[in-house]
C-alpha positions in Angstrom: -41.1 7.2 10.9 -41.6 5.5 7.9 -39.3 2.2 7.5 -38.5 3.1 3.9 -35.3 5.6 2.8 -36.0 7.7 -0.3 -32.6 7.3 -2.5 -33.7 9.5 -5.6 -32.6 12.2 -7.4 -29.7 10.8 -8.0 -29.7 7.0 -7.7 -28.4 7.0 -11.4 -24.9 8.1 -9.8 -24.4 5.1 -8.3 -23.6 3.3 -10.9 -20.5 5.1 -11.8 -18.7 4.6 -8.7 -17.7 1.5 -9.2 -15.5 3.4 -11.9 -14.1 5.9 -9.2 -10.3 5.9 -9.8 -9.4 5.0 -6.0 -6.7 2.9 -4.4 -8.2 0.6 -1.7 -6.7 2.8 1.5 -8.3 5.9 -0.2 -11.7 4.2 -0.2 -11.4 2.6 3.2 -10.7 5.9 4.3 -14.0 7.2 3.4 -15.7 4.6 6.1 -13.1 5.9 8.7 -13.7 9.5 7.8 -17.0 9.6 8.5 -16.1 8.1 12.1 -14.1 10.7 13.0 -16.9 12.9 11.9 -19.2 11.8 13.9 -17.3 11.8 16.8 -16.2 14.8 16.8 -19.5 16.4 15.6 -20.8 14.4 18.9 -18.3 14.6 21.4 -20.0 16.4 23.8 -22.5 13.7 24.4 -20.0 11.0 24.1 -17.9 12.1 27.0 -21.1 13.1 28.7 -22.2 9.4 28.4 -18.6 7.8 28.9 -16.2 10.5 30.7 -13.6 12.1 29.3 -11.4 9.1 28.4 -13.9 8.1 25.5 -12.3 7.0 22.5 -12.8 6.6 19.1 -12.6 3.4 17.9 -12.3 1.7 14.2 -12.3 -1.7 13.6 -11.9 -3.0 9.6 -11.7 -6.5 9.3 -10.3 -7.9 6.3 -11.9 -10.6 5.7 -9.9 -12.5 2.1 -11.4 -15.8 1.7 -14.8 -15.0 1.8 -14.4 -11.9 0.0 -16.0 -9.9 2.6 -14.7 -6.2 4.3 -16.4 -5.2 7.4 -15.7 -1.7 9.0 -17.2 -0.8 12.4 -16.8 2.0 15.0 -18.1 2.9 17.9 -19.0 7.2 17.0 -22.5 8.7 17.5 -24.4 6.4 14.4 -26.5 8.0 11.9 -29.3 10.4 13.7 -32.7 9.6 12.5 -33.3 13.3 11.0 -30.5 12.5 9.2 -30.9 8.7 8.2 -32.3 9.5 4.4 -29.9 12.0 3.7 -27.4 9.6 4.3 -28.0 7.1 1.9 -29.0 9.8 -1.1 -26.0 10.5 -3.6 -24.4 13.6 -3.5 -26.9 14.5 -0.2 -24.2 17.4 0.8 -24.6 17.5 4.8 -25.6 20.6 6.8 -22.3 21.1 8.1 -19.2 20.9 5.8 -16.3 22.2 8.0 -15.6 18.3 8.9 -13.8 15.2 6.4 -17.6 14.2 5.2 -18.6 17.5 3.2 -19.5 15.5 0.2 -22.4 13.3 1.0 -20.6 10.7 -1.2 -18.2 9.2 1.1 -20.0 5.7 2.0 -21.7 5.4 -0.8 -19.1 5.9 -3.6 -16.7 3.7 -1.2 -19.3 0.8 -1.0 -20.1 0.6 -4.5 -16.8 0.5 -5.7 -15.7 -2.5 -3.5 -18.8 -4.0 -3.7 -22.6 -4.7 -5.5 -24.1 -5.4 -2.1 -23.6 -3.7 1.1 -26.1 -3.4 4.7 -25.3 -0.5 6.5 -26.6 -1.3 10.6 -26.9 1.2 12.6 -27.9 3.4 16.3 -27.4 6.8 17.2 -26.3 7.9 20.8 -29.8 8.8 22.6 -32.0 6.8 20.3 -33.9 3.4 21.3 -33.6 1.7 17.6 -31.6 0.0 15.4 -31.3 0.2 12.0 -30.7 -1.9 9.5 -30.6 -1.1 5.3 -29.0 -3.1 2.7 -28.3 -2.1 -1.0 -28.2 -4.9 -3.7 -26.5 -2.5 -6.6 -27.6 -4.9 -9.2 -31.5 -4.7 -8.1 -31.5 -1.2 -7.6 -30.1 -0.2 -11.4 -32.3 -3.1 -13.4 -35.7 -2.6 -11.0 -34.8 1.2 -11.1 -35.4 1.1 -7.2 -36.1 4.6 -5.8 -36.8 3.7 -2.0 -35.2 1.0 0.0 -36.7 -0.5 3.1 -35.4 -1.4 6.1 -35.4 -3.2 9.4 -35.5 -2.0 13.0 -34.9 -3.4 16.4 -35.0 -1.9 19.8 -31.6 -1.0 21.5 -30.1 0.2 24.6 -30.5 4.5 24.1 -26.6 4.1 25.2 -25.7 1.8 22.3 -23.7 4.0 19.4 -22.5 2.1 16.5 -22.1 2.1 12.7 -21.4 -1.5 11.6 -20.9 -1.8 7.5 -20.6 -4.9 6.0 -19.2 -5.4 2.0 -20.1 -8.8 0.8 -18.7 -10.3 -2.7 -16.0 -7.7 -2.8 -14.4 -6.6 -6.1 -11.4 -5.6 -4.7 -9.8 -7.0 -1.8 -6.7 -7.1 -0.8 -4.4 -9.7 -0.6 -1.5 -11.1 1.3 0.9 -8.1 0.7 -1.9 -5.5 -0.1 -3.3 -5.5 3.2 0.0 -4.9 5.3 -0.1 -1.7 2.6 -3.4 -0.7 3.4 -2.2 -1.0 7.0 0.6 1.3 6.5 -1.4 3.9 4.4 -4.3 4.1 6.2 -1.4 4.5 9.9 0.0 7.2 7.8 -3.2 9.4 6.6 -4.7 8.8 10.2 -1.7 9.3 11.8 -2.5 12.9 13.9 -6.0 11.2 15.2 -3.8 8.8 16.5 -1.5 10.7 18.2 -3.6 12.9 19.4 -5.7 10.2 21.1 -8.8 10.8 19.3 -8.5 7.4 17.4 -7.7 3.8 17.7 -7.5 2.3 14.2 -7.7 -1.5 14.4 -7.3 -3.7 10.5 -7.7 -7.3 11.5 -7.9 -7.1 15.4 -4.3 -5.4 15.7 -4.3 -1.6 16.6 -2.4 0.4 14.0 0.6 2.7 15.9 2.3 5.7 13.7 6.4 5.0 13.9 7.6 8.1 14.1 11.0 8.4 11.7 14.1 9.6 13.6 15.3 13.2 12.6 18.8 13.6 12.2 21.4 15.6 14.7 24.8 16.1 14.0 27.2 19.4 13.0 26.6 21.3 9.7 28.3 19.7 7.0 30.7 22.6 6.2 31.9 22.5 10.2 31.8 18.8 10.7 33.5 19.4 14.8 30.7 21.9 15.6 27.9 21.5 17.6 25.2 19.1 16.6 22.0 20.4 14.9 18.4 18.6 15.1 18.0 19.4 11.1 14.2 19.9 11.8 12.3 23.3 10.4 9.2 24.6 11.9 7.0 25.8 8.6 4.4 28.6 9.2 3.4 31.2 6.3 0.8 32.3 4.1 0.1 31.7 0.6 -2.4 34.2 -0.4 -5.5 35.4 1.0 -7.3 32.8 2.9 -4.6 29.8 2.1 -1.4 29.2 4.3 0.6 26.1 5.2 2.2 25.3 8.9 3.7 22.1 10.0 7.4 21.0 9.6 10.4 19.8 7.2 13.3 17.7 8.5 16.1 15.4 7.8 15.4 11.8 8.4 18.8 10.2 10.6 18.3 7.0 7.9 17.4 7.9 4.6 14.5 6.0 2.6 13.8 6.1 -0.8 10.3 4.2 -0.5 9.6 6.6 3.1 11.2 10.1 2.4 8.7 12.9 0.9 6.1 15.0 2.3 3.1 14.6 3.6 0.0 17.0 2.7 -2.3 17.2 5.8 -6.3 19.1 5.5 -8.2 18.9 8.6 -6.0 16.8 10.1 -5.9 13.8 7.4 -3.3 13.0 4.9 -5.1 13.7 1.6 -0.9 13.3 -0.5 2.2 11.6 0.9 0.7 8.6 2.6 3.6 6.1 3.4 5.4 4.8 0.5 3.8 7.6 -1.9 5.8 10.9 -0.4 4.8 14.0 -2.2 8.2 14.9 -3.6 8.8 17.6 -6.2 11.4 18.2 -8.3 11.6 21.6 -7.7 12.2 20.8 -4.0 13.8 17.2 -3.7 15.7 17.0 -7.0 16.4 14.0 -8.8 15.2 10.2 -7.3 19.4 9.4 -7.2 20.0 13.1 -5.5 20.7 12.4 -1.3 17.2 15.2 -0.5 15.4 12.8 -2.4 15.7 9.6 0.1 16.2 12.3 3.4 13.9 15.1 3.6 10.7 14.1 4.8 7.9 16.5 6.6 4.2 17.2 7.7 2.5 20.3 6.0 -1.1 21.3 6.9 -2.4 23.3 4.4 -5.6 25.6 5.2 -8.0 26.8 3.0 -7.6 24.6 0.3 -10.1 22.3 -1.7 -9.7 18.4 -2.7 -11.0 16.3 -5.0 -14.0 14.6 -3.8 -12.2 11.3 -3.6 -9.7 13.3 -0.7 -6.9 11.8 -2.6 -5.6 15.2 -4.1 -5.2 18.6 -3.2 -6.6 21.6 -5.4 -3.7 23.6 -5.7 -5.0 26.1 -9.3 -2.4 28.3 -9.8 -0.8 28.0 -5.9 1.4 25.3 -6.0 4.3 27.1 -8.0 3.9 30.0 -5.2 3.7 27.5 -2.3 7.0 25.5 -3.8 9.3 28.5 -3.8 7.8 30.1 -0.7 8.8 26.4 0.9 12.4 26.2 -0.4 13.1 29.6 0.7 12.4 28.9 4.1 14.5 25.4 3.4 17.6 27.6 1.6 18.2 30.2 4.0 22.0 30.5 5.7 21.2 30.3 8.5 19.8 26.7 8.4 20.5 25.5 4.6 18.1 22.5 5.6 18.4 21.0 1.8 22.0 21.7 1.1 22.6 19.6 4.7 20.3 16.6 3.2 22.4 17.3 -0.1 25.8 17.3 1.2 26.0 15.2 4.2 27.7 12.0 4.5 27.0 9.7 7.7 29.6 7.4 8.5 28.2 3.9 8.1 29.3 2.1 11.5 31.3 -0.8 11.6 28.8 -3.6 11.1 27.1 -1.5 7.9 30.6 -2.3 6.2 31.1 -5.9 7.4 27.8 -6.6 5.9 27.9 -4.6 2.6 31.7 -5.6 1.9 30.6 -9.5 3.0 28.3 -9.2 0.2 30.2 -7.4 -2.6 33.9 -9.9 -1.3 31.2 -13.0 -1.9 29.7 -12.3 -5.1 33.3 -10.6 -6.5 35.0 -13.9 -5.1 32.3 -16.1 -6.8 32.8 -14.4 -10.1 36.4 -14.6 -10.0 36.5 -18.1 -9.2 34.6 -18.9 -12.5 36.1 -16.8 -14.7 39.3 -15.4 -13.6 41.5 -18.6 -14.7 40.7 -18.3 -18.4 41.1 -14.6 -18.7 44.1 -14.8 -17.2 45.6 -17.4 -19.2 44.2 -15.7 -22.5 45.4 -11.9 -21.3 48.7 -13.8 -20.3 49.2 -15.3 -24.2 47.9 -12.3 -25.8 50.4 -10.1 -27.4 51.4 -6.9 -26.1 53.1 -4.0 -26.9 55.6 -2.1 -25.3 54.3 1.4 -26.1 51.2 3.0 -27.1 53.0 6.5 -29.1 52.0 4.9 -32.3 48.6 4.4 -31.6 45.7 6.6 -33.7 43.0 8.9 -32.1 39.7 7.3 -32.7 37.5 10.7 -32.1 33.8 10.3 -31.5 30.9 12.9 -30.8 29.7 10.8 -28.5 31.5 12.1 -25.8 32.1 14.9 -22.4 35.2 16.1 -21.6 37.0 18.4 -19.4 40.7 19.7 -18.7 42.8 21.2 -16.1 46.5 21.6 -15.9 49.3 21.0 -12.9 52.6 21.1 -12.2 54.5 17.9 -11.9 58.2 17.2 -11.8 59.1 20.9 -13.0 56.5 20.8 -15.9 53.6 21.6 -16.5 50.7 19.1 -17.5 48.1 19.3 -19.4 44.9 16.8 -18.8 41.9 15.7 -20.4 39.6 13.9 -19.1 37.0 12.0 -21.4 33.8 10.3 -20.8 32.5 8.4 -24.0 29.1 6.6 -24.5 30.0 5.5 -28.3 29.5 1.7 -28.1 31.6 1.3 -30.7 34.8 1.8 -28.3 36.4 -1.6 -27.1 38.3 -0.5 -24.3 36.5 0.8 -20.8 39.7 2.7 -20.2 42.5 4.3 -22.6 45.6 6.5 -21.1 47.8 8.7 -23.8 48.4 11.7 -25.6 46.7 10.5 -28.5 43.5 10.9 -27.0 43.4 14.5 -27.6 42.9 15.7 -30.7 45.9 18.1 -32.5 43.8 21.4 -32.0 44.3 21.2 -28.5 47.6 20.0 -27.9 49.4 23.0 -26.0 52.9 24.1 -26.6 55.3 23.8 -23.8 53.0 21.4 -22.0 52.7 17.6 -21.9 49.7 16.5 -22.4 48.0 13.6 -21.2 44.2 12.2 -22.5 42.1 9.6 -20.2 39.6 8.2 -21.5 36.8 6.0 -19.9 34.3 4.3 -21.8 29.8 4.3 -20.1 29.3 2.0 -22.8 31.8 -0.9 -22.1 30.0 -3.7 -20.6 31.7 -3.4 -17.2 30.0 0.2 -16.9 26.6 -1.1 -18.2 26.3 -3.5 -15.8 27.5 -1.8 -12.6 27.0 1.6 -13.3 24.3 2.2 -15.9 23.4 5.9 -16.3 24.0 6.6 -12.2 25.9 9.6 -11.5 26.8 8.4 -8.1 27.9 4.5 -9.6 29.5 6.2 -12.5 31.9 9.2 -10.1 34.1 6.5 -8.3 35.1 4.3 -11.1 35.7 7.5 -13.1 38.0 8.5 -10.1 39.7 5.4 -10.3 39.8 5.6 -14.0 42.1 9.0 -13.8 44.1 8.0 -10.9 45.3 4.8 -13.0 45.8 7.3 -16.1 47.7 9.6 -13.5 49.7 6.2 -11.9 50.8 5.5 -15.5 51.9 9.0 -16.4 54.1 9.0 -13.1 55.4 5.4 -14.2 56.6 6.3 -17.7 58.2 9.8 -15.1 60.1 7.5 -13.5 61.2 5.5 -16.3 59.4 2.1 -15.4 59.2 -1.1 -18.0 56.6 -1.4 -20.0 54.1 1.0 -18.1 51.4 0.4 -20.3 51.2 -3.4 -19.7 49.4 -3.0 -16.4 46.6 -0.6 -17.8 46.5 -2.9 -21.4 46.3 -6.2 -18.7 43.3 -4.2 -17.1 41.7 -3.6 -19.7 41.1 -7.2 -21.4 40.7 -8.6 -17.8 38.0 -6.6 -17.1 36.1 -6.9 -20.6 36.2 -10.9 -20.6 35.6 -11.0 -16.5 32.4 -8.8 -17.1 30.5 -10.3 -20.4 
């Protein structure tokens, strides 16, 4: 064999790949992909050579202050018959049912971490090892079409692939690396369980934490039974494509953890970790309960992926694979979304010592700083005994809603208003002079409550949040409704304690 590898036609490619749009678990993946190929390509041999309890194992050391990657393993190593193919761009391999059916994998990962690289290498069965390095920066300006490289002789029962990235581009740092930990955990995740891989990043083995699926009654019978709110999937698309796997509730929901996770061949290629594939269609908005709850593992067969294996080729199938999914997720039987939509867990006792310990200290803080002044300038400010007088200011900007009820033998008319014209003062306004003339109703009294998303009380703890905005506007209309039962029952001054409100909560909030 000659000690030279033959990197042509398409050494030119290699130049781009330091372009390749990859995050750095994606590209590390590539190194780990080609392990598990090779292992399982070999694993005849290798449990013929160490029994049946052989393992794979993947070591990537991170290496940050000499800006230096090195990812081992201990698979089959690169076969001499196939040792050029190996290092030639876009060198499609024989076989292509496995994760390495591009021929790109090492190479486009290597060159976009790094200009120089040494690949070492033996192959289970073979008496040499291997050694090739590729100085990206030699190749391109000598225009380099074979690269040479060393040998040694070995143990035949040595196997190993040892890469080594030197001057990396992009390493990662402090907080990266517990990422890349995490994502790489999550897209490996059924090699691990299945005991075909151990996945060490700097010397500590990488275990999958399996979230906790929630079991308790159907929310429209909250004394029945409890459910494990877990869906097995199993159906086809079309010809040739189908998707198995499951969907469930998760018992703690997690905005940054929720989502689905798109298996092929047994790899995550979407919804690693933090990055959930979560549509709209399915999940709803980010602020809707599905979206921080439903979480699952779908393995879809027969589909295609970029060459990067960071995204799945879904043509025209993925509008027929959503609603075929939230079918099986919307039937009676087991309304699996409308449960992660409409169920409330009860926080337990300590949950509310430490949330209300929080709000009591900051609202106690705020108070202390700013309650004495307001006071003392609501306190001198003039008030008025009524509010009859008072003129409609009508605005566009603005929802409303009415319903009617009964109350002390009459009936009642209500509006409810909801304005986002900044040029209102008050957050909250009680009175029939809220409601414009045209909708006043004969032989009903009629009562307007207005509250105000622009006042800066709203801006600042409520924003444009359904779920932040609902309560107050509860509260909003039960003081309306407490000052409508005052005036009933003929109480002084009712409107004090809604005008009082009203000016302590502007200057206590700006």
């Amino acid at each position: 064999m000659s000690n030279k590898v033959n990197i042509r036609p398409n050494v030119s490619m290699l130049s781009v790949l330091r372009y390749l749009e990859y995050e750095t678990w994606f590209a590390l993946a590539e190194f780990v992909d080609n392990s598990i190929a090779s292992c399982l390509k070999n694993e005849i041999e290798l449990k013929k050579l160490h029994g049946d309890g052989y393992q794979l194992e993947v070591y990537i050391e991170i290496d940050d202050p000499n800006n230096k990657i090195t990812i081992r393993d201990n698979a089959a190593g690169i076969e001499e018959e196939n040792y050029s193919r190996a290092f030639r761009a876009a060198e499609i391999p024989a076989d292509t049912s496995g994760l390495s059916e591009f021929g790109m994998g090492m190479k486009s990962a290597s060159c976009w971490f790094s200009d120089y690289w040494t690949v070492r290498t033996t192959a289970i069965g073979e008496k040499t090892e291997k050694t090739i390095s590729f100085d990206m920066d030699k190749i391109f300006e000598d225009k380099i079409e074979e690269l040479e490289f060393s040998s040694k002789p070995v143990n035949s029962n040595h196997h190993y692939t040892v890469i080594e990235l030197t001057n990396v581009n992009k390493i990662p740092r402090r907080k990266g690396i517990g990422k890349v930990k995490s994502h790489l955990t999550s897209i490996y995740r059924e090699f691990i369980r299945n005991g075909t891989l151990k996945l060490f990043i700097n010397n500590e083995e990488q275990k999958f934490r399996e979230p906790k699926i929630l079991k308790v009654p159907i929310y429209t019978e909250p004394e029945s039974k409890p459910i494990l709110w877990k869906r097995e999937i199993d159906f086809p698309i079309e010809d040739g494509l189908s998707v198995r796997g499951f969907v469930a509730i998760r018992d703690k929901g997690s905005t940054k953890e929720a989502g689905f996770a798109l298996f092929r061949r047994g790899r995550v290629i979407e919804g690693s970790f933090d990055n959930g594939f979560r549509p709209q269609f399915i999940f709803g908005a980010p602020n809707s309960y599905r979206y921080q709850r439903v979480f699952g593992e779908l393995h879809l067969e027969g589909f295609d992926v970029s060459f990067t294996k960071k995204g799945i080729q879904w043509d025209e199938n993925l509008d027929i694979f959503l609603q075929l999914l939230k079918d099986e997720l919307s039937t009676d039987e087991f309304p699996l979304l409308k449960q992660a939509e409409e169920y409330r867990v009860r926080a337990k006792d300590k949950d509310y010592e430490k949330s209300g310990t929080k709000a009591l200290d900051n609202t106690v803080k705020d108070f202390e700083e700013k309650a004495p002044k307001a006071i003392q300038e609501t306190f001198d400010s003039e008030k008025e005994d009524e509010d009859a007088d008072e003129e409609l200011i009508e605005t566009e900007k603005a929802i409303q809603k009415e319903f009617e009820v009964n109350f002390n033998n009459a009936n009642w008319k209500i509006y409810i208003e909801l304005s986002y014209d900044p040029s209102l003062n008050e957050m909250i306004q009680v009175g029939r002079h809220l409601i414009p003339e045209n909708k006043i109703v004969a032989d009903s009294r009629n009562i307007g409550i207005r509250l105000s998303l622009t006042h800066t009380f709203m801006v600042q703890f409520a924003g444009t949040d359904n779920q932040k905005i609902e309560p107050i506007l509860r509260m909003a209309a039960a003081l309306g409704l407490a000052e409508l039962i005052a005036k009933e029952s003929r109480a002084t001054t009712p409107g004090e304690i809604r005008r009082n409100f009203n000016e302590l909560i502007t200057k206590l909030s700006s």
